[in-house]
N, C-alpha and C positions, 0 to 999 in steps of 0.2 A: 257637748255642743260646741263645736266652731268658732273664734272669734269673730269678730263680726267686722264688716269692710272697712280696711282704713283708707282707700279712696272715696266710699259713701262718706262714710265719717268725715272727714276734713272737707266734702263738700258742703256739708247740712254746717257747718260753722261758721260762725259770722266775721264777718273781717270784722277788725277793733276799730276803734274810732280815728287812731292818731297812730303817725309812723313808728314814733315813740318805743308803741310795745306790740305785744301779739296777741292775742289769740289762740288759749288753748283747753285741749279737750280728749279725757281717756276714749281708748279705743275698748267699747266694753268684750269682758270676757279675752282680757289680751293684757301683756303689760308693756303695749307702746300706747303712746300721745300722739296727737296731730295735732301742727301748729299754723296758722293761718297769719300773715301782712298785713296791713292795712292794702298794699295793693293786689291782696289773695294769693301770696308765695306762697310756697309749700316748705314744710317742716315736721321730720319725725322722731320721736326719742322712744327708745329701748332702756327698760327702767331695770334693774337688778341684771346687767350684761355684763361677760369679761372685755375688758378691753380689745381693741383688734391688734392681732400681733405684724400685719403686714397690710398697707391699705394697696389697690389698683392706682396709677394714676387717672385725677379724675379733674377736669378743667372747670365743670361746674358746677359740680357739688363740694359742699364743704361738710367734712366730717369730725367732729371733737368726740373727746371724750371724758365725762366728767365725775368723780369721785360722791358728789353730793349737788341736787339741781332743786332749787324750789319754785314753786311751780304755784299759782294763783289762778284760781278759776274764782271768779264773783269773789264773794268776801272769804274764801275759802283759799286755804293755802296747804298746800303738799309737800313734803319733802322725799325726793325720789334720791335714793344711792344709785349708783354704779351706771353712770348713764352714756348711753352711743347719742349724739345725735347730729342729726343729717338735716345740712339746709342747699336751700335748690338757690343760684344765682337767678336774680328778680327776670334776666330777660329773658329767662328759658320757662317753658311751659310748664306750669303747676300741676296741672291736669296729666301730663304726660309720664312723670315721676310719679304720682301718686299711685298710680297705673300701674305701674311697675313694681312697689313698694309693695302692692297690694296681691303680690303672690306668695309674699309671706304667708298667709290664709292657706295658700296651695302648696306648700312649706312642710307647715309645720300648723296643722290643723287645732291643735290644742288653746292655738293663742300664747304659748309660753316659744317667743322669738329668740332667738338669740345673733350674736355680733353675725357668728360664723354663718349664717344663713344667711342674710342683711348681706353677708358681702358676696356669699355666692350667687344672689342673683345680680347684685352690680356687676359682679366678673362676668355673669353670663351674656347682660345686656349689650355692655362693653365689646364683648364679641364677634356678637349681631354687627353691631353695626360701625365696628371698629373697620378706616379704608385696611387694607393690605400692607402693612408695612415695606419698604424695601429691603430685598436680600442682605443679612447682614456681611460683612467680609470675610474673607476667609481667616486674616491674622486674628479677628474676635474671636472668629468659629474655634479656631486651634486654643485657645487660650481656655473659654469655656471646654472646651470636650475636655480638657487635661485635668481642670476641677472636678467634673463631673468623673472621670477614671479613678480621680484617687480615691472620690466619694464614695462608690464603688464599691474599690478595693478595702476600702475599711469595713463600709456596712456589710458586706458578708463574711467577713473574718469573726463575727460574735454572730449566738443566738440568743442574746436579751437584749429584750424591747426596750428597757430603759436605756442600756448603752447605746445602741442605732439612734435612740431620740438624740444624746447627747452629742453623737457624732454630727446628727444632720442639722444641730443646733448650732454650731463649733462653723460651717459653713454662711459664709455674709455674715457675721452674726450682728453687725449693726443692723440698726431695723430702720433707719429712713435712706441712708445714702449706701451707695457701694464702698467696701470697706478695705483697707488699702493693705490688709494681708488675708488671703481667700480665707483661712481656717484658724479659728482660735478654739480649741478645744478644752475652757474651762475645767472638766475633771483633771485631765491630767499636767494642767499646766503649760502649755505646749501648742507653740502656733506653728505655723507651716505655711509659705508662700509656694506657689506651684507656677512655674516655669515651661512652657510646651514649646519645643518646635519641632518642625519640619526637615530640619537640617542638622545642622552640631548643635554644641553644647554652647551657644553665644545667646545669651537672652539680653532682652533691655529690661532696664531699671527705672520706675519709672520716680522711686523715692528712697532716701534715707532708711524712712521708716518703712519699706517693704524688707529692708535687710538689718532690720534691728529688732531685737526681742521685745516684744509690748513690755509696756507697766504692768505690774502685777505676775507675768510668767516666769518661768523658770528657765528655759527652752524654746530656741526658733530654730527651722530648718528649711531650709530652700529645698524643692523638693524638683529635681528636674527632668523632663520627659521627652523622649525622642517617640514621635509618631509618623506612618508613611498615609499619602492619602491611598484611596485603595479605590480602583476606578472599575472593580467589579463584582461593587459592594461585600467586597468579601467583610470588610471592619465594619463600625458602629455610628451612626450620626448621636447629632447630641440630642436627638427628642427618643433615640431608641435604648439610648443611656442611660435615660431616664427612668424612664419605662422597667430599665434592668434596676436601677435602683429600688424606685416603689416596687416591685414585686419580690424583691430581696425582704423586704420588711418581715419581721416575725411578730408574737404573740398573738394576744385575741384580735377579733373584729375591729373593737374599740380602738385598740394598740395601732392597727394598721390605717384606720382611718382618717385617726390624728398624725399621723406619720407620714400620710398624705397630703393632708392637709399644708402641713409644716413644709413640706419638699415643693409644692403649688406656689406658697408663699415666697420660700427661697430660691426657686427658677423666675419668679417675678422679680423678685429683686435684682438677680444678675441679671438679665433683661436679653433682649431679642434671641441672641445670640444661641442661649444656653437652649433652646428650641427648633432650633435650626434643623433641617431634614434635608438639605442640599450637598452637604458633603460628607462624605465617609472616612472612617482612619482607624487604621489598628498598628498596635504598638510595636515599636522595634524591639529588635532584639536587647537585652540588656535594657530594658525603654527607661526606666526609673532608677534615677542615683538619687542620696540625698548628700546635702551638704549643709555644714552649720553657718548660722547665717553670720558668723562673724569671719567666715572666710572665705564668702563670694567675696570676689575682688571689685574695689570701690577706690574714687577719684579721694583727693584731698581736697576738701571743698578752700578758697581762697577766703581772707577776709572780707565781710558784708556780702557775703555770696550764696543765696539760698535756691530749694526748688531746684535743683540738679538733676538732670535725669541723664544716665549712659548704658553703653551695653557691658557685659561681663562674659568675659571667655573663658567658661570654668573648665576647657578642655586640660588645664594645669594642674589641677586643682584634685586634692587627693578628698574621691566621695569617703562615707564611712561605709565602715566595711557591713559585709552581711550579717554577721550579728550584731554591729551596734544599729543598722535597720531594723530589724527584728523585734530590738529593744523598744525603739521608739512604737512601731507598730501595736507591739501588747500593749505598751502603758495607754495607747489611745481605746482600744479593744475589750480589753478585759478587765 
């Protein structure tokens, strides 16, 4: 049998008496709650959920997440684990999210909800009736497409599904802000900033720590890339990069799913950009040198002088050679 409506539901509920507190009430045969204002907001919790590993941005809803939540209906009291839940900003329409929320039912019929569904109909809403963004730049576009190449170039160098998670985990891997060196590859230790241009080997620096080996690694390496644009699409935009990525994925259904999943997540994260279908480019010759990060060339910062940012002309600059690449590549790989 079907869970049963959590827009019905949250409507037949009584707003509580006092602004104080809420108002709340199982969604039967399901294990979310609907939660009611005193001036009839909308509120929903997902009781035994994983956490979300990546939210949308979202201007009025507000999303937590909470470890243990207790919960009083009359003299009755509940304790819920592992809880998502979602409250609607008082000046936006109650009725209109519940609506929304309430496709969960068209989901995932069972009643048994979860985070990842919960956000893929926010992402899909979002969609609907997100304006158009404006074109992002080309210097973004080049910078994204060069993450996404080397992304690539690793995910198809292994056929296990666990390594490709690892690799595309190792990508943004902070989960709220953009993360100021593209790839930290936790298995093997070993982070990598990626450099693109267009022209030579001059990139700008936007920090210290883009050219410093994190805490905790072993190894960093500048990884740098020469791309031409290609005005008769003969190269790759970065949403078709993409594309070559996720279809790179190995193992079962499951495997490739999640791996899907995870890759949606981290093209949100790097944001517009990493989407782009307006410019093409394919790699030069020789396209990818790498180099260690302790000898891209850097200022001598002055006393009291912080937040530096310059460019580096590593046309000097002896990359390593092809098997100490090769090296780096398995340890990430294999």
């Amino acid at each position: 049998m079907p869970g049963a409506s959590i827009r019905e539901t949250w409507r037949g509920l009584q707003s509580p008496p006092d602004a104080a507190t809420l108002a709340a009430t199982p969604v039967a045969r399901s294990n979310a709650w609907v939660f009611k204002t005193h001036g009839g907001g909308f509120g929903l919790l997902l009781a035994g959920v994983d956490p979300p590993r990546a939210m949308p941005a979202l201007r009025n809803i507000e999303v937590s997440y909470k470890p243990e939540k207790l919960v009083r209906q009359g003299k009755k009291e509940s304790s819920l684990l592992n809880c998502l839940e979602v409250h609607l900003s008082p000046e936006c329409d109650a009725d209109t999210l519940a609506s929304i929320v309430d496709r969960l039912g068209e989901k995932e019929p069972s009643g048994s909800y979860s985070t990842e569904t919960l956000i893929d109909i926010i992402r899909d809403v979002i969609e609907v009736v997100r304006p158009p963004p404006p074109l992002a730049g080309l210097d973004e576009v080049v910078g994204a497409w060069g993450e996404l190449y080397l992304l690539l170039t690793l995910i198809s160098r292994t056929t296990r599904a666990e390594r490709q998670a690892a690799i595309l985990s190792g990508w943004e891997s902070q989960r709220v802000t953009r993360d100021i060196i593209d790839f930290r590859f936790q298995h093997a230790r070993l982070a990598i900033e990626v450099k693109t241009s267009t022209g030579d080997r001059v990139h700008h620096i936007r920090s210290f720590k883009q050219v410093t080996v994190p805490e905790g690694f072993s190894t960093g390496y500048l990884a740098s890339l020469l791309v031409s644009r290609s005005s008769e699409r003969a190269g790759m935009t970065c949403s078709e990069l993409i594309q070559s990525v996720r279809t790179t994925s190995v193992g079962s259904a499951g495997d490739k799913a999640t791996f899907g999943r995870l890759l949606d997540d981290k093209v949100d994260s790097r944001g517009r950009e990493a989407r782009d279908e307006t410019y093409s480019f394919h790699p030069s010759e020789h396209a990818m040198l790498f180099y260690g990060l302790a000898d891209v060339p850097r200022p001598v910062p002055a006393a009291s002088v912080s937040e530096i940012q310059w460019t580096s002309d590593l046309r000097g600059v002896r990359p390593l050679s092809d098997r100490e690449e090769e090296t780096i590549i398995a340890s990430i790989v294999l």
